[in-house]
N, C-alpha and C positions, 0 to 999 in steps of 0.2 A: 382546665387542669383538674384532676381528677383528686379529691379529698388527700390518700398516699403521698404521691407524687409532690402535690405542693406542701405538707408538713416537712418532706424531706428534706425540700428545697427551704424551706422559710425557716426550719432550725438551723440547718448546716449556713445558712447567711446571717444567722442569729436578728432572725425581724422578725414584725409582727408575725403573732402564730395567727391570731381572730382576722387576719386580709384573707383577702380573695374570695374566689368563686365557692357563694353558698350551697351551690344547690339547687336553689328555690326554684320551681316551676312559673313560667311566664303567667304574671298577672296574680301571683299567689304576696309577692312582698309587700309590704307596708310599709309606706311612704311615711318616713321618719320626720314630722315640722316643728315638732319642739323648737322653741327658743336658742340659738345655740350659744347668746349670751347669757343666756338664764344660769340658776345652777345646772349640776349634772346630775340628770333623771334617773333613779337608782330602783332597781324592783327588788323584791324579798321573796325565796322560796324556799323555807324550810318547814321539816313536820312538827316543829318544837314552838310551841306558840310564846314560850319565856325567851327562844331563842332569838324569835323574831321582834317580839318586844325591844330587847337590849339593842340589836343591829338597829333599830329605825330610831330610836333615840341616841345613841352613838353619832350617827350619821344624821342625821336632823340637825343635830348640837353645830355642825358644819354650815358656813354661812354658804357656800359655795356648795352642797351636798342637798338632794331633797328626796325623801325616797314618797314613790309617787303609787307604788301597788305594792300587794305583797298577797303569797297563797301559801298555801300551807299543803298543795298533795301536787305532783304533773297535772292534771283535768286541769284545776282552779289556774297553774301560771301560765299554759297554754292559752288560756280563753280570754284571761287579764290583760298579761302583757301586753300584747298587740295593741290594746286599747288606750294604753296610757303612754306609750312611747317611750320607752326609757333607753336611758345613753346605756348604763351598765345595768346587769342583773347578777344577782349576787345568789347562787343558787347552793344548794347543801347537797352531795353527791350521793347520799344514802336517803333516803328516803325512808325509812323504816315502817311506817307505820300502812303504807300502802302496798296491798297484795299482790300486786300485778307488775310488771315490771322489773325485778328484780334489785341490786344491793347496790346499783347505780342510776336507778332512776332518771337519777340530778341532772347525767349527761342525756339521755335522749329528750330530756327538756331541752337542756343547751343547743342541741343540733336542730331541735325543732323549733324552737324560737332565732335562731340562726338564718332558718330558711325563709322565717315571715320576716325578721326584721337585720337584714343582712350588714347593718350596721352595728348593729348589738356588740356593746365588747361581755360574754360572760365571764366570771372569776366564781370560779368553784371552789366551795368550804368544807372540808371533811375534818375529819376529828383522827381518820388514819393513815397513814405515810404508807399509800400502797400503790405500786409502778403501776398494775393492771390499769386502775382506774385514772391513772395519770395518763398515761400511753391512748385511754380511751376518750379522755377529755379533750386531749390535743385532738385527736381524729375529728373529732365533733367538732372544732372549732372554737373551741375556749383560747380566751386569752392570759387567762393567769389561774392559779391554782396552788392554794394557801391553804395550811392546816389550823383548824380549829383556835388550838393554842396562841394562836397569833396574839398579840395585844393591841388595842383597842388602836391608836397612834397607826401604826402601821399597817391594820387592816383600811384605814381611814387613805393611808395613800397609796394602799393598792386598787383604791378603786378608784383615785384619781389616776392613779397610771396608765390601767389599761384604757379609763376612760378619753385619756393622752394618745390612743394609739398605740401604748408600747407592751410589749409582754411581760407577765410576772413571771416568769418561770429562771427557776437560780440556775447557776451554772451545773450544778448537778442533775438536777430534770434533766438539761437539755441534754447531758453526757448519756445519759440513762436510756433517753428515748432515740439516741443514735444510734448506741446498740442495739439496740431493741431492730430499728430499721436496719442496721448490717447485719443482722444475725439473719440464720437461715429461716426459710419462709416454716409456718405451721406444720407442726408432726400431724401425720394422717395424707389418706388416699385422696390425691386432687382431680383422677382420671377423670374428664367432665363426660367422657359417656357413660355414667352415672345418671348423671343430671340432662332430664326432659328439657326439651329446646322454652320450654315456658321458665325453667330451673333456673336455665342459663341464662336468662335475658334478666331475669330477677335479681341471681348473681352479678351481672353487670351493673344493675341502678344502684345495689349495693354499694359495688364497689365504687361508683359515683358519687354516693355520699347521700343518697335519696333516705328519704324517714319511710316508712310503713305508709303513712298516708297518701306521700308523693307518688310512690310504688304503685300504689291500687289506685290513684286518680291516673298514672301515665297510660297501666293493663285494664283502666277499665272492669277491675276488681275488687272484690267484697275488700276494707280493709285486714278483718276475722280472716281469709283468704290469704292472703298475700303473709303473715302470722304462722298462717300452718304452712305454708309454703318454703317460709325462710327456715320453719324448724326442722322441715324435710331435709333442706338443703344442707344445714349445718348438720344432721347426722348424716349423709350422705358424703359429705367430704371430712367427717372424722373431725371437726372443730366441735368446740364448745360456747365458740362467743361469736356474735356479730364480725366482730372490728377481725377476727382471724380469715375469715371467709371475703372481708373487703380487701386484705393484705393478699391472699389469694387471687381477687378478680386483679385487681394491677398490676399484680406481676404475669398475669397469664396475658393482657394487653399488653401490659411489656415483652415479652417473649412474641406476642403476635404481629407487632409492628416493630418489631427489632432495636426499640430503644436502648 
């Protein structure tokens, strides 16, 4: 089931949003053995090095809480995580200090850590109350998604929760990201003879839920490639963001298979 498709499904049943099909390309996940009696393996990724101080002693102070890595840019929790297995990753949506990527970095960690370790519950930390990046956490597969503000107590058992399998997101997200999915699809020209048969096959992994890596490991392409390729594509159908153009590939599979 295709990225779309099961958010819509898994809010409108009001369940886990972080179940199902990650993604991942066969032989790419990482076989999760941590202790499951242990505590709950907790990773750290923000750009605030005071920020991440206070989380890992916050959550240390927890007898049942251990955070076991922690990075401070995407490169660094990409490369960690994997390595240390953690049940939950606690990642911060803005990345600021990192040039590349852009003012959500946080999420294409979550989706890419998603695909290596498809058990992963992530809860995403921002400091701002904004739908876009709400709307694009879900996509990615995050399981909860908490602002800043939180106090200390209750960020403490949002990551027992989702680490429980259950979703942080209040009844307002979920109302928010419903409409978001009944509203009408993205403003801008979807005509896909526009888009070169290479376009469109990209457009589809897309709209599958594939990261840039996954994309140029499946075409056999530069990942650099596949980067210029999607930025093609997003001018080319008049969007501005990723997650518009995956909203786009599922519905044009929907309308192709008559769902």
């Amino acid at each position: 089931m295709a990225p779309y498709a099961a958010l819509r499904q898994n809010v409108k049943l009001g369940s886990r949003i972080a179940t199902g099909d990650p993604c991942a390309m066969d032989g790419e996940a990482v076989p999760q053995t941590a202790d499951p009696d242990g505590p709950i393996r907790v990773f750290l990724l923000d750009d605030h090095e005071v920020v991440r101080r206070g989380l890992r002693d916050l959550l240390d102070a927890e007898s049942d809480l251990k955070v076991v890595g922690e990075a401070a840019n995407a490169r660094e929790a990409i490369a960690r995580a994997p390595a240390v297995r953690p049940r939950v990753a606690v990642l911060d949506v803005r990345l600021g200090s990192s040039g590349d990527g852009g003012d959500h970095e946080g999420i294409e960690v979550c989706r890419e850590l998603r695909a290596r370790l498809p058990d992963l519950a992530c809860l995403m930390l921002t400091s701002f109350d904004d739908d876009e990046a709400l709307f694009d956490a879900i996509m990615a597969g995050a399981a909860g998604y908490v602002l800043k503000q939180i106090n200390g107590s209750d960020l403490v058992s949002a990551v027992r929760t989702v680490a429980g399998g259950r979703s942080m997101l209040d009844p307002g997200a979920t109302a928010r990201v419903m409409a978001r999915l009944r509203g009408p699809a993205p403003s801008g020209p979807v005509e896909l003879e526009n888009l070169s048969p290479r376009e469109r096959e990209i457009l589809q992994l897309i709209g599958d839920g594939l990261t840039n890596r996954q994309i140029a490991e499946r075409l056999f392409l530069a990942e650099k490639t596949v980067k210029n390729r999607i930025s093609a594509i997003l001018s080319k159908l008049g969007v501005g963001r990723r997650i518009q153009a995956a909203v786009i590939a599922e519905r044009i599979k929907e309308r192709e298979t008559g769902q």
